[in-house]
Backbone bond lengths (Angstrom), bond angles and torsions (degrees), N, CA, C in turn:
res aa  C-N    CA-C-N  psi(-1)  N-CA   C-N-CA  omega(-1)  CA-C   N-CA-C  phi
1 X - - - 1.459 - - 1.531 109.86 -
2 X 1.467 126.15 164.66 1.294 117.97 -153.10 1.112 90.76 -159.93
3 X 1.715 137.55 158.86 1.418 124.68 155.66 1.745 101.78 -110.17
4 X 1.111 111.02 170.61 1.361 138.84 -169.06 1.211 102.10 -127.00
5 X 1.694 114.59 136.83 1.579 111.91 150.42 1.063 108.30 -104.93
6 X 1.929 135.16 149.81 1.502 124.83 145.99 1.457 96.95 -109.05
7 X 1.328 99.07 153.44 1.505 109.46 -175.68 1.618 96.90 -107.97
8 X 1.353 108.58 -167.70 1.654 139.07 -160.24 1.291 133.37 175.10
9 X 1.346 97.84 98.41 2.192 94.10 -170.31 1.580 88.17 -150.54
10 X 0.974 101.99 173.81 1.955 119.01 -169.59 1.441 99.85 -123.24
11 X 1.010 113.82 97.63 2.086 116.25 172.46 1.387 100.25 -85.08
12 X 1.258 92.45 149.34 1.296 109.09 150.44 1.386 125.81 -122.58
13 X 1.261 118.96 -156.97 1.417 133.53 174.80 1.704 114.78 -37.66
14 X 1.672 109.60 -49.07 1.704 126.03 173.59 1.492 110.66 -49.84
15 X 1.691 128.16 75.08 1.726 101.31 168.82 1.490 108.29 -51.80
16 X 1.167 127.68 -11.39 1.529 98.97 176.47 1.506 115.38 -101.99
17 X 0.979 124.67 -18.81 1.478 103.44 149.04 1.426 130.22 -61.51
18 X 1.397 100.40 -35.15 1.753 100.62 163.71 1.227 125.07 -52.73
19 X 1.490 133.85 -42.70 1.146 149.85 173.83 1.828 104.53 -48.66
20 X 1.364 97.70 -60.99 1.126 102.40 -162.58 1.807 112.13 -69.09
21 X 1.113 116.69 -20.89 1.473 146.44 164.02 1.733 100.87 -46.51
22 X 1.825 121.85 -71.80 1.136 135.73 170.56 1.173 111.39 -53.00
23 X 1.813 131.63 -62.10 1.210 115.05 165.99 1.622 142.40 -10.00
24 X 1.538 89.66 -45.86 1.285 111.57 -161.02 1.727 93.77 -76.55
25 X 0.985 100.78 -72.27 1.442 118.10 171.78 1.860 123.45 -25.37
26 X 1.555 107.68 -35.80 1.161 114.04 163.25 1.410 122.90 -63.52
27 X 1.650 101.39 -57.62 1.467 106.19 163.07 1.740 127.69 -23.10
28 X 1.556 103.48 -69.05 1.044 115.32 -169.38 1.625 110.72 -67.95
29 X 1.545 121.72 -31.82 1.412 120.75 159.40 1.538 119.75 -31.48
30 X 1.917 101.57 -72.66 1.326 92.14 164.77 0.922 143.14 -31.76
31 X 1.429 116.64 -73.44 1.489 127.56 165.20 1.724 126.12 -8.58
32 X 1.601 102.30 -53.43 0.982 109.97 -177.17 1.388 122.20 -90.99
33 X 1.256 107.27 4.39 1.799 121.89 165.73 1.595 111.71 101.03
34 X 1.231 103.63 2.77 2.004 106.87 -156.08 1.841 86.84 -91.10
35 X 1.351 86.96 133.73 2.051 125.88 173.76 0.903 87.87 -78.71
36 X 1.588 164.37 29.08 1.537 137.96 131.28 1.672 115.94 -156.90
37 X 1.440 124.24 149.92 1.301 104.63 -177.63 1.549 93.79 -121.10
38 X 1.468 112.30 136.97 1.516 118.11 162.24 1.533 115.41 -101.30
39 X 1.263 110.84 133.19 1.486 127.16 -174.16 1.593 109.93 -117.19
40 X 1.534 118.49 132.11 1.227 131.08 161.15 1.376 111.85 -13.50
41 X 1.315 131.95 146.74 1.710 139.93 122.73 1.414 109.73 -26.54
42 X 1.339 93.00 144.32 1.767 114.55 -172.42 1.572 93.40 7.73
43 X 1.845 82.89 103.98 1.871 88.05 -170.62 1.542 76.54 -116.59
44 X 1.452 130.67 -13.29 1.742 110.24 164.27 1.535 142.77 -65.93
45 X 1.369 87.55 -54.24 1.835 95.44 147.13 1.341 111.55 -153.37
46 X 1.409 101.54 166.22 1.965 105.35 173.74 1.634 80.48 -115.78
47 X 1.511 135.62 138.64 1.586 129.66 140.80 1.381 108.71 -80.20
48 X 1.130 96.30 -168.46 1.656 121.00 -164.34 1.662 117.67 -87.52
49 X 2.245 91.62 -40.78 1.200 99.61 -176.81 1.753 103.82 -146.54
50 X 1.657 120.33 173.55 1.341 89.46 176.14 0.700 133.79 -79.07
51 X 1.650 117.08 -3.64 1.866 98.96 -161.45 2.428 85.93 -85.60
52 X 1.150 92.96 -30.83 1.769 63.73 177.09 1.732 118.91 -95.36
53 X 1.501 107.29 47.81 1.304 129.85 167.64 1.606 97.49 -85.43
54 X 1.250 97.63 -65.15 1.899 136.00 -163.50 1.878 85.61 -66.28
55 X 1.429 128.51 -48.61 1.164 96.95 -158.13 1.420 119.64 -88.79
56 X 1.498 100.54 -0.07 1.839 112.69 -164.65 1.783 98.61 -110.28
57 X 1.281 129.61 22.23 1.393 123.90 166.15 1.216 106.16 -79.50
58 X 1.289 121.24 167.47 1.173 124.30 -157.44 1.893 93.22 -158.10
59 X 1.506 132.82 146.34 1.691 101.80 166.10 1.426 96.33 -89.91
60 X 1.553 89.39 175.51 1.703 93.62 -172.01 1.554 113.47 -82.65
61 X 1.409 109.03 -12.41 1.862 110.19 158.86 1.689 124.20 -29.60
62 X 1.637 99.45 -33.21 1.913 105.90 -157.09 1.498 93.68 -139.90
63 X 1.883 122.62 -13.53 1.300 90.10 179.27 1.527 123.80 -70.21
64 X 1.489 99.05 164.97 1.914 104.33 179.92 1.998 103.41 -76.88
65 X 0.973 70.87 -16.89 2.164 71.22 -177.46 1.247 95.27 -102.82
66 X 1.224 146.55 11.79 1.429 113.57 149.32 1.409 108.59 -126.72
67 X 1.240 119.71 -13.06 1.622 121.21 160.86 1.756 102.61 -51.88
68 X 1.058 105.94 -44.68 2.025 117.09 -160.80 1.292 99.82 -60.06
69 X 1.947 111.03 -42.85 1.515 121.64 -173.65 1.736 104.29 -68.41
70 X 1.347 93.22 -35.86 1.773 80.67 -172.94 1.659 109.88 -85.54
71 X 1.037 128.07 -5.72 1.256 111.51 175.05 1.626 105.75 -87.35
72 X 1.098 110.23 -28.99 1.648 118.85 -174.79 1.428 101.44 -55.80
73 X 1.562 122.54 -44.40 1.515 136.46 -171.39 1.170 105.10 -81.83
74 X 1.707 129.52 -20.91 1.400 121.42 146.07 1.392 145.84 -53.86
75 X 1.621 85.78 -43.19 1.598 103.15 179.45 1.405 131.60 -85.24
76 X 1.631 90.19 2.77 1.736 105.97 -174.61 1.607 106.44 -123.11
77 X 1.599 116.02 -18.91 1.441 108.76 -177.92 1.591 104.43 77.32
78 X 1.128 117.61 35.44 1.210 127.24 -168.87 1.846 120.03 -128.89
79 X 1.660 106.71 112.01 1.481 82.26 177.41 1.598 132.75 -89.02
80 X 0.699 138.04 153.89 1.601 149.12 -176.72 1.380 119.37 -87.65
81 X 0.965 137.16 153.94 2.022 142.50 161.47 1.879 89.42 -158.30
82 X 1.736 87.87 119.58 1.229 106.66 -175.09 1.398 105.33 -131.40
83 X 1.420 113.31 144.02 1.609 112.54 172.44 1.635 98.77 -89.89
84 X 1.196 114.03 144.17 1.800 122.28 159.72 1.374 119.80 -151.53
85 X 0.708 102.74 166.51 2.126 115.23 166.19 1.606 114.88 -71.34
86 X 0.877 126.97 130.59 1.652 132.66 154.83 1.739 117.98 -108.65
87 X 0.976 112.75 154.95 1.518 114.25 158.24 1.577 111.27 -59.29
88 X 1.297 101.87 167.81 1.762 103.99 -166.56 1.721 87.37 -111.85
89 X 1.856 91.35 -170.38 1.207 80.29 -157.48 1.300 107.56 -99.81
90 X 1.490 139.76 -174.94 1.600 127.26 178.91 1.333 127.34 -39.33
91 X 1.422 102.74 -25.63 1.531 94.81 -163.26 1.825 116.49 -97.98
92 X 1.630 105.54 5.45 1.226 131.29 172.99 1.508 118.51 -103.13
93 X 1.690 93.84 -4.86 1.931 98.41 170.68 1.270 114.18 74.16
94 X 1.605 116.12 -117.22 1.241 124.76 168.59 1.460 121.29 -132.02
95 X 1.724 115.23 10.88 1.227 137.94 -166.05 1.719 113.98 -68.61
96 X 1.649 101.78 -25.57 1.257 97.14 -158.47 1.688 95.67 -137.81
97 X 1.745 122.32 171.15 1.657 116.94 156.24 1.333 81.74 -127.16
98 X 1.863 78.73 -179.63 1.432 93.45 176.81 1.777 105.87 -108.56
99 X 1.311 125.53 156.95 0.916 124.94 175.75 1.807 107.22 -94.86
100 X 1.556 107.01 128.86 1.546 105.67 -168.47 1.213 110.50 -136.97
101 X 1.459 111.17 151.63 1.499 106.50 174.07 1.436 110.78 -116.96
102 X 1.441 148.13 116.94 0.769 121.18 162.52 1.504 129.15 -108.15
103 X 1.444 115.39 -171.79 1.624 116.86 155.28 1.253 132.68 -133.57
104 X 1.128 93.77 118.61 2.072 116.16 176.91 1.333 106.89 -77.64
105 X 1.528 98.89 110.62 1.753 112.71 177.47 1.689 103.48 -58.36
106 X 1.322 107.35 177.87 1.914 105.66 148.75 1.313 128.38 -65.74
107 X 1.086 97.54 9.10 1.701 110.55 175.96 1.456 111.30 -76.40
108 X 1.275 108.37 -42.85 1.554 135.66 -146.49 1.241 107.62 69.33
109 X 1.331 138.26 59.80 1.501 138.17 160.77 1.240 106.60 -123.82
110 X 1.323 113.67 134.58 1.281 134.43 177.12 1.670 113.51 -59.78
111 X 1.191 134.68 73.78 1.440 149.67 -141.11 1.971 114.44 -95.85
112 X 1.702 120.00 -31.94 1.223 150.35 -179.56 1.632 98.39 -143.33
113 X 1.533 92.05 155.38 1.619 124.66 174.30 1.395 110.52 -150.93
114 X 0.806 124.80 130.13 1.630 129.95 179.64 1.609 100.97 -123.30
115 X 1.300 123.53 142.44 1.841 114.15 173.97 1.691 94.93 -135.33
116 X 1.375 90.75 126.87 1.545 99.19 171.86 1.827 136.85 -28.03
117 X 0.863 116.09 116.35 1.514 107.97 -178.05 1.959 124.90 -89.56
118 X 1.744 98.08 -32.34 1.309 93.68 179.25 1.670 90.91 -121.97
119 X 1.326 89.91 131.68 2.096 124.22 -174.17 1.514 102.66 -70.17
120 X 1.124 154.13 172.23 1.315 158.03 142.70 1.349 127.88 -104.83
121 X 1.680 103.84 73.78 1.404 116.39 179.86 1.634 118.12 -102.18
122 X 1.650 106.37 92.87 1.515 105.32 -169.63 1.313 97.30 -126.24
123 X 1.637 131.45 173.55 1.185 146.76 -152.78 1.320 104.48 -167.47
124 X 1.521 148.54 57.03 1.129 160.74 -132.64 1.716 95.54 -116.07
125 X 1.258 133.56 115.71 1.607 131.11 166.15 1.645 89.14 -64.94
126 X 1.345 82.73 127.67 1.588 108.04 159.87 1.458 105.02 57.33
127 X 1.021 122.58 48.38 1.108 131.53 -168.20 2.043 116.70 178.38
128 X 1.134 127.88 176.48 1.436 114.62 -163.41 1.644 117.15 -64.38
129 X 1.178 110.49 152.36 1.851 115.73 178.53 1.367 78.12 -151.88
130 X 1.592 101.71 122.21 1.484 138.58 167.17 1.570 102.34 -155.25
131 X 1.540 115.83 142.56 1.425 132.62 158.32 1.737 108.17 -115.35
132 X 1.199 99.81 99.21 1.579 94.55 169.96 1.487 127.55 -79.24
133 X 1.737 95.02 -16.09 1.980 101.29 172.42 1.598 107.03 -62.53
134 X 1.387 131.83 -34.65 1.192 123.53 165.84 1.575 131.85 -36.18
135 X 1.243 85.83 -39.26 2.260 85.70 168.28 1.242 100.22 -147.17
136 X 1.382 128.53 40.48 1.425 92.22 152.76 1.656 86.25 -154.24
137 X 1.985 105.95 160.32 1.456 111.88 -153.67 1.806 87.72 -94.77
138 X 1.047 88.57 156.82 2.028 97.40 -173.05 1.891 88.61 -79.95
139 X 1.366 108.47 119.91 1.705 90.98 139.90 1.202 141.94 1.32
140 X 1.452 127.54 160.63 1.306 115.20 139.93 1.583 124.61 -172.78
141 X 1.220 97.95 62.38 1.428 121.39 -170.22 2.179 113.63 -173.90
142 X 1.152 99.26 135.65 1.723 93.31 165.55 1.405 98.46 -92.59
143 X 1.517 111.25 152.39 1.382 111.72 178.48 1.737 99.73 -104.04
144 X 1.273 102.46 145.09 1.538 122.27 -158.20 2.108 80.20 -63.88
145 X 1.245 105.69 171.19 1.841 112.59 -173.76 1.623 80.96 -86.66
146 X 1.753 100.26 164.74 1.771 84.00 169.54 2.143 81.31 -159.74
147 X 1.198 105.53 161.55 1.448 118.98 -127.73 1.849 78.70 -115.27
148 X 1.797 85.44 133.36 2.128 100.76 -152.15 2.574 82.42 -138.19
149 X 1.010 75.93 146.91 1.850 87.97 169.47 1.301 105.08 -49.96
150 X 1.503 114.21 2.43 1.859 86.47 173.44 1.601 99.31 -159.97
151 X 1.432 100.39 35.68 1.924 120.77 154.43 1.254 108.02 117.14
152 X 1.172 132.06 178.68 1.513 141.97 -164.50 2.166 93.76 -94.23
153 X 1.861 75.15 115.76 1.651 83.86 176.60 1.428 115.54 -92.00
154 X 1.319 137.27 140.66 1.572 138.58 146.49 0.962 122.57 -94.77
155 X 1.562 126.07 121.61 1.573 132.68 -174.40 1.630 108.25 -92.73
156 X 1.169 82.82 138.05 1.972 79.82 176.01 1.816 78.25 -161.13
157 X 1.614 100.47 160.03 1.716 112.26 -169.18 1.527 105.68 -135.25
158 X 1.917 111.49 124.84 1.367 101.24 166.38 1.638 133.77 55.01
159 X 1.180 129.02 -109.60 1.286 129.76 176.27 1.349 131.82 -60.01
160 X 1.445 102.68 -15.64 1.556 118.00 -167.44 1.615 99.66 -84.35
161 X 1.608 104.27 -2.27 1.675 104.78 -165.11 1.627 112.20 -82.86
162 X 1.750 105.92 2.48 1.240 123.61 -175.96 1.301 136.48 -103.52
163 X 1.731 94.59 3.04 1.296 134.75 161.43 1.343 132.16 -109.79
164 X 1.380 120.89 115.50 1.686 105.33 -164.86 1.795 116.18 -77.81
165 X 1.423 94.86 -16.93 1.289 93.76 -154.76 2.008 116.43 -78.10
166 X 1.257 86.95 -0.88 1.917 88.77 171.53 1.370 97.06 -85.73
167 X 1.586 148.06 -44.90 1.095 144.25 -155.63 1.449 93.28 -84.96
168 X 1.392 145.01 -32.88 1.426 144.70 172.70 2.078 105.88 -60.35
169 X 1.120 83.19 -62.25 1.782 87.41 169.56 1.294 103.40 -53.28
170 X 1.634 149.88 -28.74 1.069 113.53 -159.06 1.603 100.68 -124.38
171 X 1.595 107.98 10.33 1.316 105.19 163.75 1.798 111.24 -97.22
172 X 1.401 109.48 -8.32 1.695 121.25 171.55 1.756 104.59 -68.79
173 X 1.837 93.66 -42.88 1.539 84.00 175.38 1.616 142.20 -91.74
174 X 1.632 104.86 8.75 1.324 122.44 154.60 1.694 109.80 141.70
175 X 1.506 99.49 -15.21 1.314 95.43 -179.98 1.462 135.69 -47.52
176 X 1.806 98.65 150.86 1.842 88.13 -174.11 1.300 105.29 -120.34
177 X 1.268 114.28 -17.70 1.796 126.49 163.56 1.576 101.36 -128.84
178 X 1.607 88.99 141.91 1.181 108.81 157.85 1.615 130.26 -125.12
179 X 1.076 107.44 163.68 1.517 96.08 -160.55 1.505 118.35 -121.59
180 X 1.510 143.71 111.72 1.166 131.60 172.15 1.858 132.70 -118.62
181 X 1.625 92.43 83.82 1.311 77.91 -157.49 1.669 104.80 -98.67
182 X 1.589 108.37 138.32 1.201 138.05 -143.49 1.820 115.25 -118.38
183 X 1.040 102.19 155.27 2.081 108.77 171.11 1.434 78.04 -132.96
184 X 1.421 147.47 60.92 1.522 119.54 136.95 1.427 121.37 -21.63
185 X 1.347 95.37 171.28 1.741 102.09 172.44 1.486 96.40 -126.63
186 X 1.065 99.00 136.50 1.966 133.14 145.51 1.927 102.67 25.00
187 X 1.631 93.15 -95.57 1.570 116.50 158.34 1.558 117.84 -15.06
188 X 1.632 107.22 -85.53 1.482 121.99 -171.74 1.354 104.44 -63.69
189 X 1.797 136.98 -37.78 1.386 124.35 -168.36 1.295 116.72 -60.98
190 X 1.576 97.74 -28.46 1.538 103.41 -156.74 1.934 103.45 -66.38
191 X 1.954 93.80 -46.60 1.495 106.44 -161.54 1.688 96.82 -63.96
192 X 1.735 106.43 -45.73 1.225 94.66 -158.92 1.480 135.08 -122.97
193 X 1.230 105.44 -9.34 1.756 153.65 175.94 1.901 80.25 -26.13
194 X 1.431 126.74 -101.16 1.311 137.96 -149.94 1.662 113.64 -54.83
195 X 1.725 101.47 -34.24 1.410 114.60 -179.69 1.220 120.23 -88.10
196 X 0.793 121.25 1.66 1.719 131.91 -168.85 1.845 81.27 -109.37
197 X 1.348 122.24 -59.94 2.061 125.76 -158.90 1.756 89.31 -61.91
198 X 1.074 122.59 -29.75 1.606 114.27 -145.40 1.721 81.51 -99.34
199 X 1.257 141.89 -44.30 1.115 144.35 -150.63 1.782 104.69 -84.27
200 X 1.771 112.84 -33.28 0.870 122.91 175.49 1.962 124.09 -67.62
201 X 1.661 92.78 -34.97 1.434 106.39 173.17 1.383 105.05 -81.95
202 X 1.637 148.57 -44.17 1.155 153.78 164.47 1.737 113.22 -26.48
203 X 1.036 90.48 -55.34 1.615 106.95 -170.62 1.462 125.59 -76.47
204 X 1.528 108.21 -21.70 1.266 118.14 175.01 1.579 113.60 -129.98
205 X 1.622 106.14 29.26 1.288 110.73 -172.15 1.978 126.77 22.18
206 X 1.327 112.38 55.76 1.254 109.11 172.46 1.412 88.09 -136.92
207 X 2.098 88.68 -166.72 1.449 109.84 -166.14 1.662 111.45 -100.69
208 X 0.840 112.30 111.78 2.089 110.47 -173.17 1.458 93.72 -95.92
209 X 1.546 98.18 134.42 1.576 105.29 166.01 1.689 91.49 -124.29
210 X 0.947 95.34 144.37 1.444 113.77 162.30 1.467 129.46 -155.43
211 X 1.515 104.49 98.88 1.330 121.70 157.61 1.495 129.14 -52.86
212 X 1.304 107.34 143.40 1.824 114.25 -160.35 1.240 119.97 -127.12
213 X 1.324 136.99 136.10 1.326 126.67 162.52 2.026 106.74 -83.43
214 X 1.471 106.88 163.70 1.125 105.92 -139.18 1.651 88.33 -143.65
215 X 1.580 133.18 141.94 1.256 116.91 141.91 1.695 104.41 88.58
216 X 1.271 121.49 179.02 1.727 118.03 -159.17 1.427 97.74 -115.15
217 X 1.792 102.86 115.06 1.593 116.55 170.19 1.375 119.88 -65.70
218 X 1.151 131.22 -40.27 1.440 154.81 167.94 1.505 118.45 -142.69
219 X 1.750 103.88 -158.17 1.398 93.88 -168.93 2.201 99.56 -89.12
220 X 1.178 102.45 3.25 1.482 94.02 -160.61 1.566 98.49 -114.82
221 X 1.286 112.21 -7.99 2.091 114.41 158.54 1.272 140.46 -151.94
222 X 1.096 118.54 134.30 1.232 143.50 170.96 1.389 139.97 -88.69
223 X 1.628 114.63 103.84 1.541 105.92 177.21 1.469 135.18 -70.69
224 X 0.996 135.82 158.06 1.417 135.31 -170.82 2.274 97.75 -90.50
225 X 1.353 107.47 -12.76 1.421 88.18 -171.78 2.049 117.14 51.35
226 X 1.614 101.82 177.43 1.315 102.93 166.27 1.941 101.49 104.93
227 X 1.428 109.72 23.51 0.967 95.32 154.53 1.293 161.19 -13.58
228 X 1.299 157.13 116.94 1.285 144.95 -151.99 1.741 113.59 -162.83
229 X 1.347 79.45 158.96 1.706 92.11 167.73 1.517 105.00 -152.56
230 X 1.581 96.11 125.28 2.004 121.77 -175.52 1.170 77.48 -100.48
231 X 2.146 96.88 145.70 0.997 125.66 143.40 1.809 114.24 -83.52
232 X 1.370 108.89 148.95 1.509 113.88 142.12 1.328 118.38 -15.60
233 X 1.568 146.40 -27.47 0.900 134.50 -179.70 1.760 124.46 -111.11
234 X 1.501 80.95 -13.27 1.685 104.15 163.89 1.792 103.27 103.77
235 X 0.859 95.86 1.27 1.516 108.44 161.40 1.992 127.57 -41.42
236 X 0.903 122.36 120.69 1.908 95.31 -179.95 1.609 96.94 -118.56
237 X 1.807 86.01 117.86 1.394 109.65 -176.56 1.020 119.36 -83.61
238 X 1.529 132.75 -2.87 1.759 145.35 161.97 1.080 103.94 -171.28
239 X 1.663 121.67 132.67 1.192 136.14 149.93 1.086 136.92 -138.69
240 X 1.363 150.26 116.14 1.001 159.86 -156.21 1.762 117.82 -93.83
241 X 1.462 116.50 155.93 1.375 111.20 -151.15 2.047 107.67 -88.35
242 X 1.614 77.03 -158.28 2.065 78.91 -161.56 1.645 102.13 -112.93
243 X 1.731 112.52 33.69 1.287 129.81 170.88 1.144 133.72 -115.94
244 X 1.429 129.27 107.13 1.197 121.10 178.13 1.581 119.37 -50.57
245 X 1.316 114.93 108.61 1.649 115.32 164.09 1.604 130.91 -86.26
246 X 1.226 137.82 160.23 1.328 134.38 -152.53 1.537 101.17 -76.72
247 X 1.583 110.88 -6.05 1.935 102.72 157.72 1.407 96.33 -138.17
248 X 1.244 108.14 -163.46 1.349 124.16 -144.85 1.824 89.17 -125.68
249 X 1.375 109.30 124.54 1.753 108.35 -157.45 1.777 89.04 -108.68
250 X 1.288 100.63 176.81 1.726 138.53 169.12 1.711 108.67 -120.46
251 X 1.120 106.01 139.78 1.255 132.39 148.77 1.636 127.92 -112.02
252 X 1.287 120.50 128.98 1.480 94.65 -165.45 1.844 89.30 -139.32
253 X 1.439 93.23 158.88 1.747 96.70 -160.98 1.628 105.31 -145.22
254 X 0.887 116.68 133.45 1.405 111.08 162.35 1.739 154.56 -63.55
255 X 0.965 131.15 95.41 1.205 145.23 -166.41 1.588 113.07 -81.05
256 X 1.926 97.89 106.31 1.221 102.95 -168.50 1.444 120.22 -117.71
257 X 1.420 121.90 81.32 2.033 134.48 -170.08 1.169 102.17 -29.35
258 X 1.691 119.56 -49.46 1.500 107.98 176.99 1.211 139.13 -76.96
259 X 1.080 109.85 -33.26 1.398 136.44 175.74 1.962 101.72 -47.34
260 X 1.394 106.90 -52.35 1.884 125.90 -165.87 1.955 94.12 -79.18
261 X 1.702 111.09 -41.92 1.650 106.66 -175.18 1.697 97.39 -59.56
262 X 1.918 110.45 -61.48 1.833 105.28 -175.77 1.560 115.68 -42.05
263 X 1.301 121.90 -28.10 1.442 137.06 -170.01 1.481 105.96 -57.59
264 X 1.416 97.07 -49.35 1.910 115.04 -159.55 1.397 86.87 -88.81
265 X 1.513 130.43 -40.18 1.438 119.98 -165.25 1.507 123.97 -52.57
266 X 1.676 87.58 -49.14 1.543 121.78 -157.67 2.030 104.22 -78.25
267 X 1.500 107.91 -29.56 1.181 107.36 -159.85 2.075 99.34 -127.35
268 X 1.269 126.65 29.18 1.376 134.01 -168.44 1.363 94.36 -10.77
269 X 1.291 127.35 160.27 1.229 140.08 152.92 1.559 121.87 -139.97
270 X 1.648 103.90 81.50 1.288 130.93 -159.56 1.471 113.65 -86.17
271 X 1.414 120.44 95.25 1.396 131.93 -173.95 1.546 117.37 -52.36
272 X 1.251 135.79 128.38 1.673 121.19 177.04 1.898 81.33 -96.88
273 X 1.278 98.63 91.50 1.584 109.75 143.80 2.023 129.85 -79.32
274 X 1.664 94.42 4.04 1.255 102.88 161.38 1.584 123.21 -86.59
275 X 1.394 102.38 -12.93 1.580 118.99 -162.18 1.772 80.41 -102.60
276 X 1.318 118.27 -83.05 1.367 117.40 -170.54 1.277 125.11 -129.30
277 X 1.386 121.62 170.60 1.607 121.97 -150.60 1.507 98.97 -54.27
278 X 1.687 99.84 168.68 1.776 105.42 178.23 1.896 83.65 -122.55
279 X 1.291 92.35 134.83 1.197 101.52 167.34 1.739 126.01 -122.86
């Protein structure tokens, strides 16, 4: 058994207040004894609009918010999974980033990358209108799970949590957590935020953490917060609320290998890939 932290803070535009936001957040991981910290989506900055999405990327070679993260994950023996921005790729110029998640071993080396596959282009009356295909490049690949001190993680980010079939692929490919860390909005957290995390861990019998942004980035967004971590059984073993507080908190939960193997033993969940595709 192992503990976990997920974190929760509201960035904005400042990577260095963001940094210093995560900092904090590492600290308090330690503190509380937990072998890994999970951090929000674009936990460096959120902007206001895209073109100063596009103009404030940075790669993660020279940025100050992810250099800051990896030394922090040095100096603590601590690994990291962080959402950030990257530059896109040549054939998108300078029009677009990519949205990325990565993970910083205890090394502080950037070790996995995962890049988002499904964009968040909605138009909701009275309710959110965002196009994220406007600046940022879609994915285009699941990254195989790959094996961390406290089980084989699968990254998947935010929107993709509305699709089952990456978290099915990545519990076929061994995963025992999966990870979706998210800036919902306001609207969607409320309807769908808990039922969508619990349905995702249910179905593929693992552990979902998902870290959240939380509270008002500017004047034009708002996170839903509400952090969490599902068990395999759909259980939520910590979650934290849908308020920005004057720091940036942890929730930390326990992660139990045996507990998720009796789960899968006791209850198989045997695909007819003769009937329809296996993905």
């Amino acid at each position: 058994m192992y503990f976990q932290a997920v974190g929760q803070i509201c960035s904005t535009i400042s990577m260095a207040h963001n940094l210093s936001q995560c900092r904090l957040l590492v600290q308090k991981a330690v503190a509380a004894g937990a072998k890994a910290l999970f951090l929000p989506e674009a936990s460096d900055y959120i902007a206001p609009n895209a073109s100063e999405t596009v103009s404030s990327v940075q790669p993660a070679s020279s940025s100050p918010f992810v250099q800051g993260l990896q030394a922090s994950a040095r100096e603590h023996n601590l690994p990291i999974n962080v959402g950030i921005h990257e530059p896109s790729s040549p054939k998108h110029g300078e029009n677009k980033v990519i949205n990325s998640l990565v993970w910083i071993n205890a090394d502080g080396q950037i070790e996995h990358r995962y890049r988002k596959l499904h964009l968040f282009d909605v138009d909701i009356p009275g309710g959110p209108s965002l196009q994220e295909s406007n600046s940022v490049e879609k994915g285009t690949e699941i990254l195989a799970p790959f094996p961390t001190a406290v089980g084989n993680v699968g990254l998947l980010i935010c929107f993709d949590l509305r699709f089952p079939e990456p978290s099915i692929s990545l519990r076929r490919q061994g995963a025992h957590i999966i990870t979706y860390p998210s800036a919902f909005t306001v609207a969607t957290g409320r309807a769908h935020w808990s039922a969508l995390l619990r349905a995702r861990a249910i179905e593929t019998q693992s552990y979902v953490i998902a870290a959240a942004q939380v509270g008002s980035h500017n004047e034009k967004r708002t996170s839903y917060g509400h952090s969490m971590i599902v068990s395999p059984w759909g259980d939520i073993v910590a979650e934290l609320g849908g308020e920005k507080k004057d720091e940036p908190e942890i929730a930390v939960g326990e992660i139990d290998l045996e507990r998720m193997e009796k789960i899968r033993k006791e209850m198989p969940l045997l695909r007819r890939t003769d009937v329809y595709p296996e993905v």
